[in-house]
N, C-alpha and C positions, 0 to 999 in steps of 0.2 A: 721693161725687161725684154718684151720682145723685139724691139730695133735694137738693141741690145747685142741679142744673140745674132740677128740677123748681121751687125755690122761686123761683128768678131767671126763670122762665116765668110764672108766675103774679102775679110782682110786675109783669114787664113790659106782662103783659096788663091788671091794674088800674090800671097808668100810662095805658096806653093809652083807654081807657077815659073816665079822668078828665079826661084832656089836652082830647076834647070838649067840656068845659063849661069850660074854661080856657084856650084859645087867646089866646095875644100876638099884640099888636100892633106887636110890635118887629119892626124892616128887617131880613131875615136877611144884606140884602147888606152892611150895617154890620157885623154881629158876625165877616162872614166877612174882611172889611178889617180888622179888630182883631186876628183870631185871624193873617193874614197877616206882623204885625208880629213875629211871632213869629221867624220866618225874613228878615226883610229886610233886614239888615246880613250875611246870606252869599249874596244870591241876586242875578240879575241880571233885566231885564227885558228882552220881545222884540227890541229893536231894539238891546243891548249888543253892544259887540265881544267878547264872548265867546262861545264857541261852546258850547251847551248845548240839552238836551233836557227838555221838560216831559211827567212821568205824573202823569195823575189818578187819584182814586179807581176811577173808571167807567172804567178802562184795566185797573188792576189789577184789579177784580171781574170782569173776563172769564175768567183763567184761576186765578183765587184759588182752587187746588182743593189747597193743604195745601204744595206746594212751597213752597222759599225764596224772599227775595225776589231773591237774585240770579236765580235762574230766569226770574222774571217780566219780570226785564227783557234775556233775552238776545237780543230782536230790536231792540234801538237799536243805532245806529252804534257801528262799532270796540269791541263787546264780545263777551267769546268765557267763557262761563262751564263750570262744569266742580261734577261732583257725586262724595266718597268711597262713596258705599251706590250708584251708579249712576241713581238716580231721582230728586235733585232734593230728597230727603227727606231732614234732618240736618245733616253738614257738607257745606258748599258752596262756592264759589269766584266772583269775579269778575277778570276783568283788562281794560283801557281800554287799548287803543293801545298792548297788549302789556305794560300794567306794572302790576305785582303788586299784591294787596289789601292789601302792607303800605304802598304807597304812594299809594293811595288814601283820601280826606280823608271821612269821614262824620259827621255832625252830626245828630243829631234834637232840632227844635225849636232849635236854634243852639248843642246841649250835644254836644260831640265824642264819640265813639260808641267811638272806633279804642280798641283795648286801649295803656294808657301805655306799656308796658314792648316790649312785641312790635310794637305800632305795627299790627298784624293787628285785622280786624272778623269776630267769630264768631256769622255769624246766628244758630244753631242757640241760641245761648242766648237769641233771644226769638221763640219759634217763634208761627207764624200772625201775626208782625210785622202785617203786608201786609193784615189785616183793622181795623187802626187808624192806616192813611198816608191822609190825605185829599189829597196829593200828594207829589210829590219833584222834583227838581232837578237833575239829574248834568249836572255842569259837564266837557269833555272840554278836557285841555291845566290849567296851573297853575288858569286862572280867578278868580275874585275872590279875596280874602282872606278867609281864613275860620277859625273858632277850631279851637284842638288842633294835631295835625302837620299840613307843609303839605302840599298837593298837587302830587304828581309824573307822576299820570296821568290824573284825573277827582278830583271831590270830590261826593257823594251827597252834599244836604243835607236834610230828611225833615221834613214838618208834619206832626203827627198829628190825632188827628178836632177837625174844628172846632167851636164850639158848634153843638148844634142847636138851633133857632129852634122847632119841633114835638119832642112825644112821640113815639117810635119806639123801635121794638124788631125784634130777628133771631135766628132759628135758623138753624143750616146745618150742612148735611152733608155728607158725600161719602166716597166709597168707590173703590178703585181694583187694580190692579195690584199685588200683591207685601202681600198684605192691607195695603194702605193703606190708612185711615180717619181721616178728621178732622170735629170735631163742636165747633163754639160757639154762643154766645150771647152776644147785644151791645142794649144797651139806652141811652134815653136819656130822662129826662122832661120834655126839652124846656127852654123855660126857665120858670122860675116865678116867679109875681109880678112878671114880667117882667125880671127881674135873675137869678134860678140855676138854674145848672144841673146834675143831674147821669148821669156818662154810663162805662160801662164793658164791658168783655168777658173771658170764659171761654175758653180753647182749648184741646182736645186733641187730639193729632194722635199715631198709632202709624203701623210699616211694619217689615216684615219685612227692606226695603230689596232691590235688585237681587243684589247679591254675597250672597255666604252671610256668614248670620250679621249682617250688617248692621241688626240693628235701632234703630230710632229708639223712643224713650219719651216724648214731648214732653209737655210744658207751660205754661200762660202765662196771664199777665192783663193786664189793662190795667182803669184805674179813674180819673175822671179828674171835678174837682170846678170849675165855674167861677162867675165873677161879673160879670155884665155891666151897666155904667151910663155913658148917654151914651159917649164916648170912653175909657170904663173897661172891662179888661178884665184879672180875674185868673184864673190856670187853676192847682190843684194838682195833679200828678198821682202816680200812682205807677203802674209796669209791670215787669215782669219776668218768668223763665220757669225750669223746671228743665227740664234735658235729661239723656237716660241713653242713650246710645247707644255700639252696642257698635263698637267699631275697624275702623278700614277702612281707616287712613292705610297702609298697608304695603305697597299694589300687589302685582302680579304680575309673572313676568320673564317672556319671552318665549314661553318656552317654555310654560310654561302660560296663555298668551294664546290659542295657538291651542288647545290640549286641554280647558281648562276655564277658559273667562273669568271665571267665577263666584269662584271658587277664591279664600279668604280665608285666610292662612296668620296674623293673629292669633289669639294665645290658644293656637296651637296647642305642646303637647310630650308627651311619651314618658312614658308609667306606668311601673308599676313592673314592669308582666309584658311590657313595650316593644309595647304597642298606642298608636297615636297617637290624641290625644283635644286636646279644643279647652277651652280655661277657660271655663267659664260665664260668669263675671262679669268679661272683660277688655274693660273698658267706659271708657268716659268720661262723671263724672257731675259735673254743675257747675251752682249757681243764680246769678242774677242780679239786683238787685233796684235798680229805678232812681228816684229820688223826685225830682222836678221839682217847681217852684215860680215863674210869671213876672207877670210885673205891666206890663201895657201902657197907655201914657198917650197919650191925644191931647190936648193939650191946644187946639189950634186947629185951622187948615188949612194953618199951616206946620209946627207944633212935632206929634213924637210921640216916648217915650221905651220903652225895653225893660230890665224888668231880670229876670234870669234865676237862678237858683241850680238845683244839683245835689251830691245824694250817691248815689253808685251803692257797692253793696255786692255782692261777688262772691265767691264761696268755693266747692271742689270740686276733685278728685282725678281720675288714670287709673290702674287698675289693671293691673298685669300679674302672669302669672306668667313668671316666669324660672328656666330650670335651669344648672345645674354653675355658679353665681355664686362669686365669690372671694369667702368671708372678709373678706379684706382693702381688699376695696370699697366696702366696710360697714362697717367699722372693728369687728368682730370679733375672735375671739381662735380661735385653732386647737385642735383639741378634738382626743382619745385617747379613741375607744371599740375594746375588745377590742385592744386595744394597735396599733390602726389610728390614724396622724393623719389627719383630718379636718380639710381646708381649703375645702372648698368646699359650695355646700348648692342644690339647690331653693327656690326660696320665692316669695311672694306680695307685691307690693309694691303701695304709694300713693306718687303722687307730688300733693302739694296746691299750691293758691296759694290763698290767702287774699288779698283786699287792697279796699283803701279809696279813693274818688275824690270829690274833693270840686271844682265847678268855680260858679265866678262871671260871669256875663256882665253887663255893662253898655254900652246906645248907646241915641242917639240919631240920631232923624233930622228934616233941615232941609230944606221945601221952597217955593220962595219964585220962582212966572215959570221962568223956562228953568234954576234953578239946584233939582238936588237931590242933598243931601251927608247925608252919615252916616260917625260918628263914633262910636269906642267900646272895650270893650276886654275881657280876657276873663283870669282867673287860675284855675290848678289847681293840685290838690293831688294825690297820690298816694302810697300805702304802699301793697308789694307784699312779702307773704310766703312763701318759697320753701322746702318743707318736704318731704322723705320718710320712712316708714313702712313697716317690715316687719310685715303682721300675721298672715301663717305660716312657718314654715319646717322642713325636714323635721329638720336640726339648727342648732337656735338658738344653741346657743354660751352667749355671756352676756349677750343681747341681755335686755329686760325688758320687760313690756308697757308701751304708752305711749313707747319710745325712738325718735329720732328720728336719724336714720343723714347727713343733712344738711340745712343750713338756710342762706341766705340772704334777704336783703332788700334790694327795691329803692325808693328815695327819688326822687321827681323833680316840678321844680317847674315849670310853666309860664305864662310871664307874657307879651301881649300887646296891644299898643295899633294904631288903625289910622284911619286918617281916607280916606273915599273921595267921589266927586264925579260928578257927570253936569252940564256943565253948555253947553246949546243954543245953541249960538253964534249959529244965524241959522235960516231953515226949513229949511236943508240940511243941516247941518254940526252934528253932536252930541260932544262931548270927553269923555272918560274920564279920570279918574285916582285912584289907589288906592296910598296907603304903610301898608306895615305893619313894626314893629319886635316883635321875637320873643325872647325871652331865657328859657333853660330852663339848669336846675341838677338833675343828675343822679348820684346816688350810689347805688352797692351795698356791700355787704358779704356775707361769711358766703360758704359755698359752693354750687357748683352741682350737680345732679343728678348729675352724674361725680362730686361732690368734688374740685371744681378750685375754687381763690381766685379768688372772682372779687372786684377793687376798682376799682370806676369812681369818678372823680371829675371831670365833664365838667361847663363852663357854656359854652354854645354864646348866639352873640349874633348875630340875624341879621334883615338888614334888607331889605325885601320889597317893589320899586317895580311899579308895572303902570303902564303908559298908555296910551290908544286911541283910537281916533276912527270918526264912524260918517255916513257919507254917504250923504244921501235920494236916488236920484235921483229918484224921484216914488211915489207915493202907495202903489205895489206893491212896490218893489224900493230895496233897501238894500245898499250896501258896507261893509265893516269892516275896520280893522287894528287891530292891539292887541300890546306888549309886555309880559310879564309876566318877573318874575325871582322863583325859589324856592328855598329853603334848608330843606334837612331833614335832622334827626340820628339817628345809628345808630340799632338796636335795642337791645333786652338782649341777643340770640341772636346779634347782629354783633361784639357785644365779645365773646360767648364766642367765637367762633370768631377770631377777631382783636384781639386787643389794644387793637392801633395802628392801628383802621379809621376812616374820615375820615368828617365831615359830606357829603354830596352836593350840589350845586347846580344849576339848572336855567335855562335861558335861551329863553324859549318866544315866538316868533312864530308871529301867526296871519291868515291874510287870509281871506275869505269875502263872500260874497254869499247873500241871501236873495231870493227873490221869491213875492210871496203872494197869490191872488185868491181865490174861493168853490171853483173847478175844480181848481186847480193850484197847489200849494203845493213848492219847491225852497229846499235850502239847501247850497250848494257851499262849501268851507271847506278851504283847505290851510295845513299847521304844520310846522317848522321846531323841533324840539327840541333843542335843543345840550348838552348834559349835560358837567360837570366830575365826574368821582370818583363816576357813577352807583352806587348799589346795586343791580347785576344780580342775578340767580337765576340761581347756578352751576350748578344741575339736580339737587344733593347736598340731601337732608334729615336733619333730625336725627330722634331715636328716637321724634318724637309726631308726626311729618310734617312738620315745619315748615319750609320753604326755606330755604337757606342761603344769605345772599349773601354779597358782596363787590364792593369797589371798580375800575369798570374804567377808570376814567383819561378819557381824552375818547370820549366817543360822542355819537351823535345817532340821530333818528326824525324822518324826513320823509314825509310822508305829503299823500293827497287823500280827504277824508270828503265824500260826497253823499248829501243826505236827502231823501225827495221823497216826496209823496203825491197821486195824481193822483185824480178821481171822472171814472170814461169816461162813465157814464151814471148816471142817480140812483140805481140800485140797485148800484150795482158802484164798486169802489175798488182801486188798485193803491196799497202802499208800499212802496218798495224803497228801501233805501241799501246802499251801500258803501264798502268803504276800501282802498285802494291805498295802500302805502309803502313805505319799504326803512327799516329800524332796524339800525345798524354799530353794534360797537366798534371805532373806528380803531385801534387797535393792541393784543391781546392775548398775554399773555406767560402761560405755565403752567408749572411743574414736574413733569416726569416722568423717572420714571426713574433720580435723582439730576441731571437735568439741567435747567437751562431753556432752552424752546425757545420763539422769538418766531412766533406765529400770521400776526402781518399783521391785516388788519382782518377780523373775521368778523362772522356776525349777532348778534344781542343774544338772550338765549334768551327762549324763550315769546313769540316776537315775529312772527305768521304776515304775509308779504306782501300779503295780499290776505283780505278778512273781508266777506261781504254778507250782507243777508237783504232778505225780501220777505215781502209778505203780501198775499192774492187776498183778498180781503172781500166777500162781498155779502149785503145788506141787505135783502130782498124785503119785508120790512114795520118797524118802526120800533123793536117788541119782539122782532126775528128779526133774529140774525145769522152768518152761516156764513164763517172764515176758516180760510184755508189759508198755513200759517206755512212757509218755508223759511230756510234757513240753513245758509251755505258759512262756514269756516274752510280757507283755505291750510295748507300744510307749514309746520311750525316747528320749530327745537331745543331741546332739552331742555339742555342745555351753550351753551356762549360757544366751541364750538371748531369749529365747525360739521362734526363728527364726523357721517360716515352712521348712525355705529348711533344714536345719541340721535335722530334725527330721529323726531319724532310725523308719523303722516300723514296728508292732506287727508281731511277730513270734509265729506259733506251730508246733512241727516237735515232731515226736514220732518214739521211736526205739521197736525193737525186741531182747529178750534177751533170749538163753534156757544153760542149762548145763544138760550132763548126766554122773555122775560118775560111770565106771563099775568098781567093785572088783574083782581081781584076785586072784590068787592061784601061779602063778607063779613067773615070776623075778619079776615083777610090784606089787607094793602094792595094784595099781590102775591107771586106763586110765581116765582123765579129759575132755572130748569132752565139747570144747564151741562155741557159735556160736551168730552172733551179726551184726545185720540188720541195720542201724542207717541211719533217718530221710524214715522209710518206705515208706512214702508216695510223697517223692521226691520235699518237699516244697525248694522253690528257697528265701532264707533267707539270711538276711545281720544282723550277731549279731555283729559287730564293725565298727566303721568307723573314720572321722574327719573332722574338716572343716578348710580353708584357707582363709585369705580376700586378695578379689580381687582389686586390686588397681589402674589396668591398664589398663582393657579394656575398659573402659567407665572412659572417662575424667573426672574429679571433681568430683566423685562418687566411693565410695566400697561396697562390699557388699563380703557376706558369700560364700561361693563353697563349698559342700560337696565332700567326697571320700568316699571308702568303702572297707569291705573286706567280700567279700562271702564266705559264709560256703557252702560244700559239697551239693550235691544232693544225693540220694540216695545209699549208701552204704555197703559193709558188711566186715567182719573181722571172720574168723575159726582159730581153735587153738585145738590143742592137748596136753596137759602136760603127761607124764610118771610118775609117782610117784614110788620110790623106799620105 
């Protein structure tokens, strides 16, 4: 690795180099309008009735210091993100308006990101992501239409680096808290001959992670090959990551919340002389491999077309050990040693997925005077293989090497078409409208991790209107309203847990206003979500953490999001938003006890009343900048029954953030010093958790148990980038 790094140094520096006597003349702000088309059939623009937020590059490089990309973005409106190692480093989380990352819509480059089967986005498998986004997109509420599953809380949609128009190259590093350390390199030769280019990055990123035991092993590249002429613009790429990270999903109970926060009960069981010892290797290890290919046409000033392909390849195991296992769990056979029967064993397991993604996108777009429409459409494929692996056991039985104890697979096909429109009625009056038809074919077989049949044979057909309108009142200030309606289908984890679990639907108004001058920039927006047959998060997960949900019949989230960014004086900036709402389920019904007992309307879990953040900025010179980050999350539940013990409790934790770019003269184009303090003031916070019912300790009686996962205390991360 390390000749490695050295070779891709010294090739970047004789790019660099040469790039002086080879400088283009080509418009970099063409190639960056070419490379845009990339994402412009999911994305909207400023003055849409949709309510969204735009990160740049130069957003994300302030605190690009090894964290996920959810991290990076937990100071926008109604997001409340959450880390399993405590630090931001590995598995991560986001949630929009209180709703889960499974229903959440993400696309890079317009190729759906969300895993098929689980409907879940797992950063961790393309670690240092966030140093090849040249932007992003998070659309809050259904939002446009957009390819993969829909969106039921926010849809990320993610442009990666655009061509660069110059040679350029980067080192960077950084070191932190909890030995964290992350190290890449990213290079570009610009364009050549005034048509190619080519441009890539190296990442590695370790961490011992906050919790014990917690560590991260990252990996990742990105490599990315283009071609530019006139209105021509093809990009191949290929990106991907492997990650080893050892378990974390399994929280702590209360009890040891307060005595050892830290405290990581994976891995852990009982020797043979009964001293407790922890597995070494009870990790999560999984690569990812993603290979893009689009082709962007202008062919005038009305006509441009996009066509996109994708094969994503993904394969990787969790390890555990586990003691006093049945036999019979396994499909084993009961053993006679010393005239002892033997049913049960110790052993070491893998649980794999294997699987295959194959997706297609095609649109166009028509702009022609006050009318611009786009049109297009997007098909997937998918194999998913579901396989476990005993590969010790203290007695094996008749197991044999290479046997595989269960196996299924899941099948699923996704097929969509969509035609949308912007079209300007007069100087005041702008119209929206957007249909999309959605049709998915999903099948399993073979069994699951328990050895339960699982057979789905579901084709869900769903058809997806939005329409809106957008009123100037004059040159600073705009109103909006917009309708949208969404439809989205189970997961694989929802049919395991339910059978007979329903499609969701979604019924989304939203009104807002914007006002924007040099000084003072506001955007006030309130939403109206009405939900049929929501997939909540019961506050129950299954054995690799993964949230269990279910159907609650009618709910809603109504809420008020205000975004604002004020400049008091040239060197000084305030931005604050917030979110005020209330999220019901009108009417919950639960089983306890042998009995059911109807709730009434309760909150919706993971769903906090009130979410703000701000951020003090000031800028004393142009390469200097020092911000101070805050962020409030309200009380929320963990359960749909708004039970006191599930309740998670209000959190504020505020970070420190400065950059100083110095300009050179010499090899360096420039030295990026950054620097990044997070939760200052050392607040002891739990931003996730779940609850379990208790069935056993108390006879004829259940009741709820929480767990938890604490985030960090007091930490920091430095970093240096070299800029060529």
């Amino acid at each position: 690795m390390k000749n490695l790094f050295l070779f891709l140094t010294l090739l970047v520096l004789s790019v660099s180099a040469n790039a002086q006597q080879n400088q283009t003349q080509q418009d970099s702000t063409k190639v960056e309008k070419l490379d845009e088309v990339l994402v412009k059939a999911v994305r909207v623009n400023a003055t849409s009735p949709i309510t969204h937020s735009n990160v740049s590059k130069k957003d994300l490089e302030k605190r690009n210091l090894g964290q996920d990309l959810p991290i990076l973005l937990n100071y926008l409106p109604s997001v409340v993100t959450t880390s399993d190692a405590g630090a931001g480093v590995g598995y991560t989380g986001i949630r929009v308006r209180g709703v889960s990352a499974q229903s959440t819509n993400i696309t890079i480059n317009g190729i759906p990101y969300n895993d098929t089967e689980s409907l879940g986005t797992f950063w961790v498998d393309l670690p240092d992501f966030s140093s090849s986004v040249e932007n992003l997109q998070l659309q809050r509420g259904v939002g446009t239409s957009t390819n993969g599953s829909g969106a039921f809380g926010a849809s990320i949609n993610i442009l990666t680096d655009a061509v660069s128009n110059k040679a350029n190259g980067e080192i960077s590093n950084a070191f932190g808290s909890y030995n964290t350390r992350k190290h890449n390199i990213k290079f570009s030769t610009g364009l050549l001959n005034n048509h190619f280019e080519l441009s890539g990055r190296l990442s590695q990123i370790n961490s011992d992670g906050y919790i014990d035991r917690a560590t991260s092993d990252l990996k990742s590249y990105f490599l990315q090959g283009a071609y530019v002429n006139n209105g021509t613009l093809i990009k191949a790429l290929a990106f991907g990551g492997h990650e080893i990270t050892y378990q974390a999903w399994n929280g702590i109970d209360a009890a040891t919340l307060k005595s050892n926060r830290k405290f990581n009960p994976s891995g852990m069981y009982t020797d043979e002389s009964g001293a407790t010892r922890f597995h070494e290797d009870e990790v999560d290890n999984y690569k990812q491999d993603h290979y893009q290919l689009h082709w962007n046409e202008r062919y005038n000033n009305n006509w441009s077309t996009n066509l996109g392909l994708n094969y994503t390849y993904g394969r990787g195991y969790f390890e555990q050990y586990k003691e006093g296992e049945d036999f019979a769990d396994y499909d084993l056979e009961e053993i006679i040693i010393g005239g002892e029967t033997i049913s049960e064993t110790d052993l070491i397991r893998r649980r794999w997925l294997d699987n295959d993604f194959y997706v297609l996108n095609a649109s166009a777009n028509y702009r022609n005077g006050a009318l611009d429409m786009s049109f297009g459409t997007s098909f997937s494929s998918y194999i998913g293989d579901h396989f476990g692996e005993i590969i010790w056991a203290r007695y094996a039985s008749n197991s044999e090497i290479g046997d595989t104890y269960y196996n299924g697979q899941g099948k699923k096909k996704d097929f969509s078409i969509f035609t949308k429109a912007t079209y300007k009625l007069n100087d005041k009056v702008s119209l929206y409208g957007d249909l999309q038809m959605r049709f998915i074919d999903y099948t399993t077989t073979g069994l699951t991790s328990d050895r339960v049949n699982l057979l789905v044979d579901e084709n869900y057909n769903f058809f997806n209107p939005k329409a809106g309108v957008t009123y100037e009142l004059n040159e600073r200030n705009n109103v909006y309203f917009s309708y949208a309606r969404a439809n989205r289908e189970p997961s694989r984890g929802d049919f395991e847990s339910n059978p007979n679990i329903k499609p969701e639907q979604l019924n989304d108004f939203e009104l807002g206003w914007r006002h924007n001058n040099d000084e003072f920039r506001i955007s006030a927006n309130a939403y109206y979500m009405l939900y049929n047959e929501q997939l909540v998060l019961t506050g129950v997960i299954d054995n690799t953490g993964t949230p269990i949900r279910t159907n609650s019949g009618k709910s809603y989230r109504l809420g008020l999001e205000v975004d604002a960014s004020v400049q008091i004086t040239k060197h000084f900036a305030v931005q604050p938003n917030f979110t005020v709402s209330t999220n019901k389920n009108k009417k919950t019904i639960i089983s306890r006890d042998g009995a059911l007992i109807n709730l009434g309307k309760t909150s919706i879990s993971y769903s906090p009343d009130f979410v703000a953040a701000n951020a003090l900025i000031f800028q004393p010179k142009t390469n200097f900048q020092i911000s101070f980050l805050s962020k409030y999350v309200g009380e929320q539940f963990m359960s749909n029954t708004d039970s006191e013990t599930s309740k998670l409790e209000s959190y504020f934790v505020n970070d420190f953030n400065v950059t100083y770019e110095i300009k050179t003269n010499s090899i360096f184009k420039s030295i990026l010093l950054s620097g990044l303090i997070n939760n200052v003031f050392g607040e002891k916070y739990v931003s996730n958790g779940y609850v379990y019912i208790d069935s056993w300790s108390t006879p004829g009686a259940s009741f709820e148990v929480p767990g938890y996962y604490p985030q960090a205390t007091t930490n920091f991360l430095i970093g240096a980038t070299l800029k060529f």
